[in-house]
C-alpha positions in Angstrom: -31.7 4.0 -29.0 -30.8 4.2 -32.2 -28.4 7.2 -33.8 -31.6 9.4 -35.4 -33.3 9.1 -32.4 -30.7 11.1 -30.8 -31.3 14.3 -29.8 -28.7 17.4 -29.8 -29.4 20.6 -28.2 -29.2 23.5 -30.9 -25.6 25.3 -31.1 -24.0 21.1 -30.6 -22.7 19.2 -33.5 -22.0 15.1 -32.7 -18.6 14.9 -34.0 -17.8 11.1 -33.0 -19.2 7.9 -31.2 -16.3 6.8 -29.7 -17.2 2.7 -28.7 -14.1 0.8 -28.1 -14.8 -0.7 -24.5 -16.2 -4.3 -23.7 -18.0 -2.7 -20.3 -19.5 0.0 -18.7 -16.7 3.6 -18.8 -16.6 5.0 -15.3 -15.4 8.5 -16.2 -13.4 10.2 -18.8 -10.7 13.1 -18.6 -9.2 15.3 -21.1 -5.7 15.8 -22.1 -4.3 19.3 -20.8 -4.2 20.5 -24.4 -7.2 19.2 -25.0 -6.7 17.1 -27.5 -7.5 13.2 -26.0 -9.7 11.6 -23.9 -8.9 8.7 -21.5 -11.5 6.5 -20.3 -11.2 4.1 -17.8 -13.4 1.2 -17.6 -14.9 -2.2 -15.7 -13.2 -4.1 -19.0 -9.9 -3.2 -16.4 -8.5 -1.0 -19.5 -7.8 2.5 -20.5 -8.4 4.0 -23.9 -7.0 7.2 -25.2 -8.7 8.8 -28.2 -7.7 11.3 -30.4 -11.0 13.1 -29.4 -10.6 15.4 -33.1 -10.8 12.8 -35.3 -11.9 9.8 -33.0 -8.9 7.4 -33.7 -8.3 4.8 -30.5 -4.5 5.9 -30.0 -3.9 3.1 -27.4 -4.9 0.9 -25.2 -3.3 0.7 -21.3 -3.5 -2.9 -19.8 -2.2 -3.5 -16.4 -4.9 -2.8 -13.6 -6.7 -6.7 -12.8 -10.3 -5.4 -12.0 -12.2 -1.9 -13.1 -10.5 0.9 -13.6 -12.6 3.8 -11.9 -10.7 7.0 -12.6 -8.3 9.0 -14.4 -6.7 12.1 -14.0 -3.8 13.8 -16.2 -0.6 15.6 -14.7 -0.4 19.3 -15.2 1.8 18.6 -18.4 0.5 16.5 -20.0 3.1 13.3 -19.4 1.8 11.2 -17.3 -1.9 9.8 -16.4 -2.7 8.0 -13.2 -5.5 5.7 -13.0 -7.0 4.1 -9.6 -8.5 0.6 -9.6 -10.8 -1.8 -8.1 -7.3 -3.8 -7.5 -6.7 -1.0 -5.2 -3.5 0.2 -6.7 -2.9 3.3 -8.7 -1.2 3.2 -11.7 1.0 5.6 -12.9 1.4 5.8 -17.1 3.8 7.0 -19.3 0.8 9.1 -21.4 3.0 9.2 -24.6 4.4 5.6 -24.5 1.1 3.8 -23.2 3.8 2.1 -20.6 3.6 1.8 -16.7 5.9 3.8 -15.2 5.0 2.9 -11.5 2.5 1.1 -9.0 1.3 2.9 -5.6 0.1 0.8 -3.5 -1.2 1.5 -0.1 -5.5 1.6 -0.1 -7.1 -1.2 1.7 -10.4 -0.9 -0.6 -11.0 0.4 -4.1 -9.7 3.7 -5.6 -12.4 5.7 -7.1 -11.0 9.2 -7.7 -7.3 10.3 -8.0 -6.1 13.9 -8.9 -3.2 16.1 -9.1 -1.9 19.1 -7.7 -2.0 22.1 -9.9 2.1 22.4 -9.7 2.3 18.2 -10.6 4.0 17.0 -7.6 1.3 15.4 -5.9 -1.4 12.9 -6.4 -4.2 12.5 -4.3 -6.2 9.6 -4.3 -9.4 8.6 -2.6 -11.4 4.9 -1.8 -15.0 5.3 -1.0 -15.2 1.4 0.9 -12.8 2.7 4.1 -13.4 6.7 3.2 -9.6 6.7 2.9 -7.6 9.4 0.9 -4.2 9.0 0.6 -1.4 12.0 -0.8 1.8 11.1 -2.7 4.6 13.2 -3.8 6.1 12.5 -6.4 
């Protein structure tokens, strides 16, 4: 489809195309403050955007198959991804480093989530209807 074939609603302005993935982006989540967007993808990686001005900030690399979802803590510092490799990853949101690996699902990790206060993670694997809870 090309880009004039595109059609807003009226009261929505396109501000940018972000495209930086090799494969298909599962979901996407904003920052707290609203100012990136991560989005985890089959390409195993995790792009954050500067969503204003759509600039690619950084690129997280450590999952070894898709990376199906992403949530952000409460404040902002850290962003935990779950994967097809059936870990969950926990990132250093500033950095772009790993800060820890929980392990524990015996089948893919499609949603994770926090608790409102940040001390726990939830995470959930649709293959074995598994969720497991971690504080933190």
């Amino acid at each position: 489809m090309s880009r004039k074939s595109k059609r807003i609603p009226p009261g929505l302005t396109l501000r940018h195309t972000l495209q930086r993935h090799l494969d298909v982006i599962n979901r996407i989540a904003w920052s707290p403050v609203g100012d990136i967007l991560a989005s985890p993808s089959n390409d195993s990686t995790i792009r954050l955007c500067n969503a204003q001005v759509g600039q690619l900030l950084r690129t997280l690399e450590g999952h070894s198959g898709s990376v199906f979802s992403v949530a952000w803590s409460p404040d902002g510092r850290i962003l935990a991804s779950g994967s097809y490799d059936r870990n969950i990853q926990l990132w250093d949101a500033q950095a772009g480093q790993p800060l820890h690996t929980l392990e524990g699902h015996s089948a893919f990790i499609n949603s994770v989530v926090w608790s409102p206060d940040g001390r726990m993670l939830a995470s959930g694997s649709g293959m074995h209807r598994q969720n497991n809870s971690y504080a933190l």
